[in-house]
ROFI-84543 format. One record per residue (C-alpha): residue number from 1; residue in three letters; x, y, z. Coordinates in steps of 0.02 Angstrom, whole numbers, plus 50000, padded with zeros to 5 digits. Each point is the difference from the previous one (the first is absolute). Layout:
// ROFI-84543
<i: NUM	aa: ALA	X: X	Y: Y	Z: Z>;
...
This chain:
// ROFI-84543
<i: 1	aa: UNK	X: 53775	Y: 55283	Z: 53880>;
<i: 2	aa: UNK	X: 50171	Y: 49997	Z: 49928>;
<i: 3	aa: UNK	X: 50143	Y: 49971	Z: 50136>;
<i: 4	aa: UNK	X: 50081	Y: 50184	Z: 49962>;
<i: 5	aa: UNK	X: 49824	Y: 50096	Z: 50041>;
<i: 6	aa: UNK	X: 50001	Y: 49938	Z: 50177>;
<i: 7	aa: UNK	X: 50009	Y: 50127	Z: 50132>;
<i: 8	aa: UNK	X: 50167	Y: 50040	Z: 50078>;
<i: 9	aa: UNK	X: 50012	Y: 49967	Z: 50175>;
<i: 10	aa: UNK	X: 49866	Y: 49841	Z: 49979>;
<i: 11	aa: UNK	X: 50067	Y: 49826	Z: 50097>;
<i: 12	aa: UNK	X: 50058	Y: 49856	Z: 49893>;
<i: 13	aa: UNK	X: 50006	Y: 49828	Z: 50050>;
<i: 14	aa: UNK	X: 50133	Y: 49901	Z: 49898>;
<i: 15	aa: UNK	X: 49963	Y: 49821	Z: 50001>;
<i: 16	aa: UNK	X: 50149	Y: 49875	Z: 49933>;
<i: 17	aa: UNK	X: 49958	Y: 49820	Z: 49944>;
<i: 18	aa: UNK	X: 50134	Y: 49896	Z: 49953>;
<i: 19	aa: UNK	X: 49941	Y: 49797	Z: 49986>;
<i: 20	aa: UNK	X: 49884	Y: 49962	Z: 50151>;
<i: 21	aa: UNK	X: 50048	Y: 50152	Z: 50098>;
<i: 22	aa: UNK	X: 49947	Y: 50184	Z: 50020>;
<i: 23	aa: UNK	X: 50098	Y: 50146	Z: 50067>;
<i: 24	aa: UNK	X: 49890	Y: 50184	Z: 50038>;
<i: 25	aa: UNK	X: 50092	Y: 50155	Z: 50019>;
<i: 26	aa: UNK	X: 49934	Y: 50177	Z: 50041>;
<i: 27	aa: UNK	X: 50040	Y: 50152	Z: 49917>;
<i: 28	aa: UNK	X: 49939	Y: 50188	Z: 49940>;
<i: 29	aa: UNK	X: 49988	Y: 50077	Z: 49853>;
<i: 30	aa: UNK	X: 50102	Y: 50148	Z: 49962>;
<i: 31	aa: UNK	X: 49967	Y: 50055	Z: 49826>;
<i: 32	aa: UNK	X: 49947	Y: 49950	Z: 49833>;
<i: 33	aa: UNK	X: 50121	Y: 49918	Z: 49884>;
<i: 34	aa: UNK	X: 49989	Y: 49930	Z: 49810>;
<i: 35	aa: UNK	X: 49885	Y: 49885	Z: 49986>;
<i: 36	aa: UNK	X: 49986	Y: 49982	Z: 50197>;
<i: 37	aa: UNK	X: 50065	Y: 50093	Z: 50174>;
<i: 38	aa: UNK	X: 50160	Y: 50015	Z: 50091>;
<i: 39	aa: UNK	X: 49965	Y: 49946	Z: 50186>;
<i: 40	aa: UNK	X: 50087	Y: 49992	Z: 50181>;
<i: 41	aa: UNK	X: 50148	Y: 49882	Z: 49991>;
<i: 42	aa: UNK	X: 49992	Y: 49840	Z: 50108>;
<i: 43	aa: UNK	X: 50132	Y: 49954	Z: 50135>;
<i: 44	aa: UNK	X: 50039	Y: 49850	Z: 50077>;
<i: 45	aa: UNK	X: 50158	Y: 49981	Z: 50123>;
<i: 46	aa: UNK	X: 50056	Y: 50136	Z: 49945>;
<i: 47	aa: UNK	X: 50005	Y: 49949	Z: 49799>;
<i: 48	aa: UNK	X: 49885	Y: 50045	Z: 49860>;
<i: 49	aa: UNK	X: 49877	Y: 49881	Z: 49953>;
<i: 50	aa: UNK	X: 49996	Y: 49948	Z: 49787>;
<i: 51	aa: UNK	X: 49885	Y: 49929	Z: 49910>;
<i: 52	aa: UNK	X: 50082	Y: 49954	Z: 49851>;
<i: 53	aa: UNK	X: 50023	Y: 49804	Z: 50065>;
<i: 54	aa: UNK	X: 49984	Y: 49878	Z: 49824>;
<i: 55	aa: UNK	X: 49815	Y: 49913	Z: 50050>;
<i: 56	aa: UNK	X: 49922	Y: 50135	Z: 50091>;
<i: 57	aa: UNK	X: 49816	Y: 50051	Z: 49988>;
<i: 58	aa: UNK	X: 49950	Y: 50154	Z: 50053>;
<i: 59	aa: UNK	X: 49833	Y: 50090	Z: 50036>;
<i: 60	aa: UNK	X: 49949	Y: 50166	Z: 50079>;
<i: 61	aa: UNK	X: 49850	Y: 50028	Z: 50113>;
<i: 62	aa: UNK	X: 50013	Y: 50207	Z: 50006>;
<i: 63	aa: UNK	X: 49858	Y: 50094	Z: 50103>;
<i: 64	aa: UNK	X: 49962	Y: 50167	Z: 49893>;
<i: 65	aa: UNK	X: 50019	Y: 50144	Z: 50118>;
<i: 66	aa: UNK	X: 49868	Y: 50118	Z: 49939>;
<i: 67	aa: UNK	X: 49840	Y: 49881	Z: 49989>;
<i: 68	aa: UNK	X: 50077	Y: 49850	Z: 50104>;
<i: 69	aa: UNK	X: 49967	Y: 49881	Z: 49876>;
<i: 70	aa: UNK	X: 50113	Y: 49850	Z: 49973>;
<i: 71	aa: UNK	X: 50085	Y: 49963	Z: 49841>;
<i: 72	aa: UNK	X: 50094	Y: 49840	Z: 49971>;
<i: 73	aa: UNK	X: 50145	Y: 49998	Z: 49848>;
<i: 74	aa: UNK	X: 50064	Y: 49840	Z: 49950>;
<i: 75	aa: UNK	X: 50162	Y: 49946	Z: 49921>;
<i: 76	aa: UNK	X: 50082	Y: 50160	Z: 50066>;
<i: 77	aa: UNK	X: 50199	Y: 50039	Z: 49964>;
<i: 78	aa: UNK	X: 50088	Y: 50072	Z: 50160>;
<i: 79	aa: UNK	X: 50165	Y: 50100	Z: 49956>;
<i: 80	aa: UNK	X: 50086	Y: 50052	Z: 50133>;
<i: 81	aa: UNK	X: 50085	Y: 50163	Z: 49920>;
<i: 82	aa: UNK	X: 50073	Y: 50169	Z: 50050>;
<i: 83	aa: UNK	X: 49935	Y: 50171	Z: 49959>;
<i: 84	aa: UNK	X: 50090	Y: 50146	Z: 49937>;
<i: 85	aa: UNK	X: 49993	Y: 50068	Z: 50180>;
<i: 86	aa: UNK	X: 50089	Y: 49842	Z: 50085>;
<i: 87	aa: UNK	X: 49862	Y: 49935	Z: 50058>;
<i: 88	aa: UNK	X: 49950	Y: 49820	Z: 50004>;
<i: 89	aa: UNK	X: 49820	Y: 49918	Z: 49944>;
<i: 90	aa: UNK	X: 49915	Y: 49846	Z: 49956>;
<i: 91	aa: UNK	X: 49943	Y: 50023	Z: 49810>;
<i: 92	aa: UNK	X: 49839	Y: 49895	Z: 49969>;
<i: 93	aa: UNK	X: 49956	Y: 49977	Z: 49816>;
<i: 94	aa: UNK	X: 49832	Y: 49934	Z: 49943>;
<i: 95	aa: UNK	X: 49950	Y: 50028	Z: 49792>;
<i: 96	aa: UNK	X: 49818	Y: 49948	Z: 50063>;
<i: 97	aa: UNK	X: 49859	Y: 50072	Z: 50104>;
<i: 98	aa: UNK	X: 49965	Y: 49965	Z: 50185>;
<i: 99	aa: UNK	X: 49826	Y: 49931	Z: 50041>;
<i: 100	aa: UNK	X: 49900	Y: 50029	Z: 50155>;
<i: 101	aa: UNK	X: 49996	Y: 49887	Z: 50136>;
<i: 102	aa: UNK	X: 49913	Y: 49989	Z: 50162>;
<i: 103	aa: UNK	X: 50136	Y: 49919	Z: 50132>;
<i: 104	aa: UNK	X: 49849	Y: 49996	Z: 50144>;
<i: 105	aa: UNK	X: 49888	Y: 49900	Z: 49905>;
<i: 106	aa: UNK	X: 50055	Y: 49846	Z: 50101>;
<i: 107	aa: UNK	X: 49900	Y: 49962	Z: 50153>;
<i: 108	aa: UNK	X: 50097	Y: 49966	Z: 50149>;
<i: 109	aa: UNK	X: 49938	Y: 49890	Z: 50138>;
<i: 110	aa: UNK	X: 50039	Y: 49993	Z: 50204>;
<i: 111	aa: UNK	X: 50107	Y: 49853	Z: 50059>;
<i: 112	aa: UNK	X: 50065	Y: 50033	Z: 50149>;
<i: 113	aa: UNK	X: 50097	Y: 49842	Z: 49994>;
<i: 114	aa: UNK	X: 50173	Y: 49964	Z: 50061>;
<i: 115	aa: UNK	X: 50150	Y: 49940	Z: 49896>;
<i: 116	aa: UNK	X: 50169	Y: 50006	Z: 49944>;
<i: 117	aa: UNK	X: 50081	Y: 50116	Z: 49918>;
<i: 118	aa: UNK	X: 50178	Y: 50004	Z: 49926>;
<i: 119	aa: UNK	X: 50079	Y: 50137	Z: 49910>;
<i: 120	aa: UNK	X: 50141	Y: 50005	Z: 49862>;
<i: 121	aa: UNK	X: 50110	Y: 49821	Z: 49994>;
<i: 122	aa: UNK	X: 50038	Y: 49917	Z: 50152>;
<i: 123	aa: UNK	X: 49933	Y: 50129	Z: 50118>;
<i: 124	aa: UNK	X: 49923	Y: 49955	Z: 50154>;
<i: 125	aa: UNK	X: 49820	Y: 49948	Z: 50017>;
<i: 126	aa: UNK	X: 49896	Y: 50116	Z: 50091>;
<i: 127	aa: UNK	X: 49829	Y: 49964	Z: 50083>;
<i: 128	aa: UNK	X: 49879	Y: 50106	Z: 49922>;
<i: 129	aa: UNK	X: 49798	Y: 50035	Z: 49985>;
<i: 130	aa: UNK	X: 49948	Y: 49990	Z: 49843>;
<i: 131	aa: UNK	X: 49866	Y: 50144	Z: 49976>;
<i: 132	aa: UNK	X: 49919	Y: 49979	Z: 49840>;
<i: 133	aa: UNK	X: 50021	Y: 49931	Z: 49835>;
<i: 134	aa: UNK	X: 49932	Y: 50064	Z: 49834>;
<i: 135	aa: UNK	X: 50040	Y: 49913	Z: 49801>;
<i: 136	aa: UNK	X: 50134	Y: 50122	Z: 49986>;
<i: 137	aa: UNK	X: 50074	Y: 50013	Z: 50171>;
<i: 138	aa: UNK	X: 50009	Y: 49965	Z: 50185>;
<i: 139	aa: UNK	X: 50056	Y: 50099	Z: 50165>;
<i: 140	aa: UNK	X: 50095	Y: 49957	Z: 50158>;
<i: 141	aa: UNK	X: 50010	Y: 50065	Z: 50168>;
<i: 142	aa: UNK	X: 50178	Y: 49957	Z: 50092>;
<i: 143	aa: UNK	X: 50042	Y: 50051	Z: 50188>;
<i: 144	aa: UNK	X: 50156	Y: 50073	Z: 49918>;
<i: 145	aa: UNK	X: 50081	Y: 50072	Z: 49853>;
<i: 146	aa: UNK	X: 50078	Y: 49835	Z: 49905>;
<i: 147	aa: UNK	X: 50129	Y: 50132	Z: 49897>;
<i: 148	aa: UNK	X: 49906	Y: 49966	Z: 49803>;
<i: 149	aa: UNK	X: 49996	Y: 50144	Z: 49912>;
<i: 150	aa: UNK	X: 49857	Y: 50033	Z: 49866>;
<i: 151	aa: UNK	X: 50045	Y: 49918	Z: 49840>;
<i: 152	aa: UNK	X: 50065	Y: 49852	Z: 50107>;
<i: 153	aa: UNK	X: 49936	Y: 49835	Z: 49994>;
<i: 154	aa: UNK	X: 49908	Y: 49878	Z: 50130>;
<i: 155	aa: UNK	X: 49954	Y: 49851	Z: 50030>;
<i: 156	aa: UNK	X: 49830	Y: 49971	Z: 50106>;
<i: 157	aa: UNK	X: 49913	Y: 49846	Z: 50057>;
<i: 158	aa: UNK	X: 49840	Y: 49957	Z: 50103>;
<i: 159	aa: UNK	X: 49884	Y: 49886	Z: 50017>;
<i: 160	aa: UNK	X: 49810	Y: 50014	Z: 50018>;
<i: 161	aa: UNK	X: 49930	Y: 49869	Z: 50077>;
<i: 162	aa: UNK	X: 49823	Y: 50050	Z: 50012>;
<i: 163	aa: UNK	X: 50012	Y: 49998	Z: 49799>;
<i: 164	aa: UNK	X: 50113	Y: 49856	Z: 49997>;
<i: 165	aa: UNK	X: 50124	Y: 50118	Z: 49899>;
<i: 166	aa: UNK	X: 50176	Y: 50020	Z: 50002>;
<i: 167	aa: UNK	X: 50102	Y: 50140	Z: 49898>;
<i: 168	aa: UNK	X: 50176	Y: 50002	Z: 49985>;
<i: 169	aa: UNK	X: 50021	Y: 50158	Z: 49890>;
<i: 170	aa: UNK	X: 50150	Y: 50139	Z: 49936>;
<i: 171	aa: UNK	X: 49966	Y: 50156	Z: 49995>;
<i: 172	aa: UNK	X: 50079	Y: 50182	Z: 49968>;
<i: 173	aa: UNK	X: 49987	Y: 50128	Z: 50153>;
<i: 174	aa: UNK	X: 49927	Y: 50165	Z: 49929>;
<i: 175	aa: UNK	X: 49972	Y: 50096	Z: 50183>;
<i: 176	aa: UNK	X: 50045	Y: 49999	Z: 50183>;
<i: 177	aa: UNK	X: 49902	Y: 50082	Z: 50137>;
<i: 178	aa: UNK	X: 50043	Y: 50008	Z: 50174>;
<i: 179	aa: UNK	X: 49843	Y: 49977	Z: 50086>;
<i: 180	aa: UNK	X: 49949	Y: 50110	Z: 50177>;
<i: 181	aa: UNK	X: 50036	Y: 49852	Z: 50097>;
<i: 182	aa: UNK	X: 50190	Y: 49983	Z: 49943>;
<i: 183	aa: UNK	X: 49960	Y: 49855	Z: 49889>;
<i: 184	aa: UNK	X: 50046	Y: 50010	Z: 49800>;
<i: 185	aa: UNK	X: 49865	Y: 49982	Z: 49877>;
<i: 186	aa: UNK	X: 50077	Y: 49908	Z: 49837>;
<i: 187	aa: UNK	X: 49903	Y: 50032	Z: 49822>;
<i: 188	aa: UNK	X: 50039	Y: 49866	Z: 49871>;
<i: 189	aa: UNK	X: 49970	Y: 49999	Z: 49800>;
<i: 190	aa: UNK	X: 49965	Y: 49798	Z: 49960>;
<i: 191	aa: UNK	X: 50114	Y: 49934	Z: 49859>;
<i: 192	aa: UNK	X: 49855	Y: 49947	Z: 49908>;
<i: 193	aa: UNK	X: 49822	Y: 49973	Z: 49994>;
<i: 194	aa: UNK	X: 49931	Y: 49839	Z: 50050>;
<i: 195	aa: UNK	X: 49838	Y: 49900	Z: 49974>;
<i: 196	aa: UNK	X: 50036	Y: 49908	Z: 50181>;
<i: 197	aa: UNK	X: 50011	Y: 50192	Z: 50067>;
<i: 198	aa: UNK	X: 49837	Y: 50059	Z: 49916>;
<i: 199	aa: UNK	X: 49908	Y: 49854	Z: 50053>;
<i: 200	aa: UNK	X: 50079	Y: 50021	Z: 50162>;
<i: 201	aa: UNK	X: 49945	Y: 50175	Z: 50001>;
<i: 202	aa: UNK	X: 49820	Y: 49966	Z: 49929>;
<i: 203	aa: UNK	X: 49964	Y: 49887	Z: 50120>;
<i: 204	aa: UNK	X: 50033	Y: 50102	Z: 50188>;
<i: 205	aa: UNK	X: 49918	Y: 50149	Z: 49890>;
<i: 206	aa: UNK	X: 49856	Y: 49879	Z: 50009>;
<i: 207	aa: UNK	X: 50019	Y: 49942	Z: 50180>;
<i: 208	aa: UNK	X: 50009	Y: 50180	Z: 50069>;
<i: 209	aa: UNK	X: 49829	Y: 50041	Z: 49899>;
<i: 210	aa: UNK	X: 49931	Y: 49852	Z: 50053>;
<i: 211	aa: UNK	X: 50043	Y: 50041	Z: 50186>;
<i: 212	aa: UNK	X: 49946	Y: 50165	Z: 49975>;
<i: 213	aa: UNK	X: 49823	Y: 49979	Z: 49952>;
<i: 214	aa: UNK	X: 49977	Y: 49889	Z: 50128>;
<i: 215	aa: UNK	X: 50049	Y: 50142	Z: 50159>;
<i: 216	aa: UNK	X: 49859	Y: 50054	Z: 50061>;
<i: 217	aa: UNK	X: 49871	Y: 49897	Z: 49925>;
<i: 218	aa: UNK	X: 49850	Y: 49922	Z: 50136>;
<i: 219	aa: UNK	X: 49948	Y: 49841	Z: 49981>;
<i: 220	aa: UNK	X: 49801	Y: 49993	Z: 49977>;
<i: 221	aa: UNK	X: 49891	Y: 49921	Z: 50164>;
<i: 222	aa: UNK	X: 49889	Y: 49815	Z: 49943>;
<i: 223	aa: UNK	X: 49872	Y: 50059	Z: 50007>;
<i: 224	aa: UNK	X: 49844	Y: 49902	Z: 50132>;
<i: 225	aa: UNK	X: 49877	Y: 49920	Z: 49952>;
């Protein structure tokens, strides 16, 4: 699918890399453009956001409104331009077609382990319960909200010592959810992929089937002779 035959009013999910780091923005289509779409601008304090920064690598996860699928566009060009009516947009440009991706394919698995989170650059460190952990992200459940807004970084570490593991790992917040009991639920995009994380992740997949079969199981009576 070519980037200008998305749907408008589908969610985009901007995600900036520049060196070791990566930044994700949301935004909306609006309409179609040439040779891409014009889209909700992005604020922060108050000031547009640009992507025209010399270094900057940018790709676009966009989930197609009418069949839900999602489309991923890389090398995009974001403009940030005025229309004839006044109004301001985010102009993404991509000369080459999106292909399909599945973003759920990861498997998460339950932690329910504590550590330490710490958001932005010298922010405080919170005590936090890790909740689970996939290749491609992790989640975190804080007594509070620690003020990180989606597209912010963190930094979260914990050690497992069942597993004799310890993570110390950066991530990008994507969501926040308050949770019934006043707590804040804290969804997190990993920076990368990493074979200690899949192992990591292969192994308590393991463990937890492992456990599983053996619920419920009887063990068999000797038999007299």
């Amino acid at each position: 699918m070519l980037l200008q035959e998305i749907d408008v009013g589908s969610k985009a999910t901007i995600l900036v890399r520049i060196g070791s780091q990566t930044l994700a923005f949301d935004t909306v289509v609006q309409e179609p453009a040439e040779e891409g779409v014009l889209t909700e601008p992005i604020y922060r304090n108050d000031k547009l956001i640009g992507f025209k920064t010399k270094g900057l690598i940018i790709t676009v996860q966009i989930c197609n409104l009418s069949d839900e699928k999602v489309y991923e566009f890389n090398n995009v060009e974001i403009l940030n331009v005025r229309t004839k009516d006044g109004e301001i947009h985010h102009k993404m440009i991509c000369k080459y077609p999106g292909k399909q991706i599945n973003r759920r394919t990861a498997v998460r698995v339950w932690l329910g382990i504590e550590g330490v989170a710490r958001g932005g650059v010298n922010r405080t460190a919170y005590n936090v319960i890790v909740k689970d952990i996939s290749v491609s992200g992790i989640s975190f459940i804080l007594h509070k909200d620690m003020g990180i807004e989606p597209g912010e970084m963190a930094h979260i570490t914990f050690n497992d010592v069942d597993a004799r593991t310890k993570f110390s790992l950066s991530a990008i917040i994507v969501r926040t959810a308050e949770m019934e009991d006043g707590r804040v639920l804290y969804g997190c995009r990993l920076n990368q992929e990493s074979p200690a994380i899949s192992k990591y992740v292969t192994d308590k997949q393991r463990e937890k089937l492992k456990a599983s079969r053996t619920v419920g199981t009887t063990v068999p009576l000797e038999k007299k002779e």
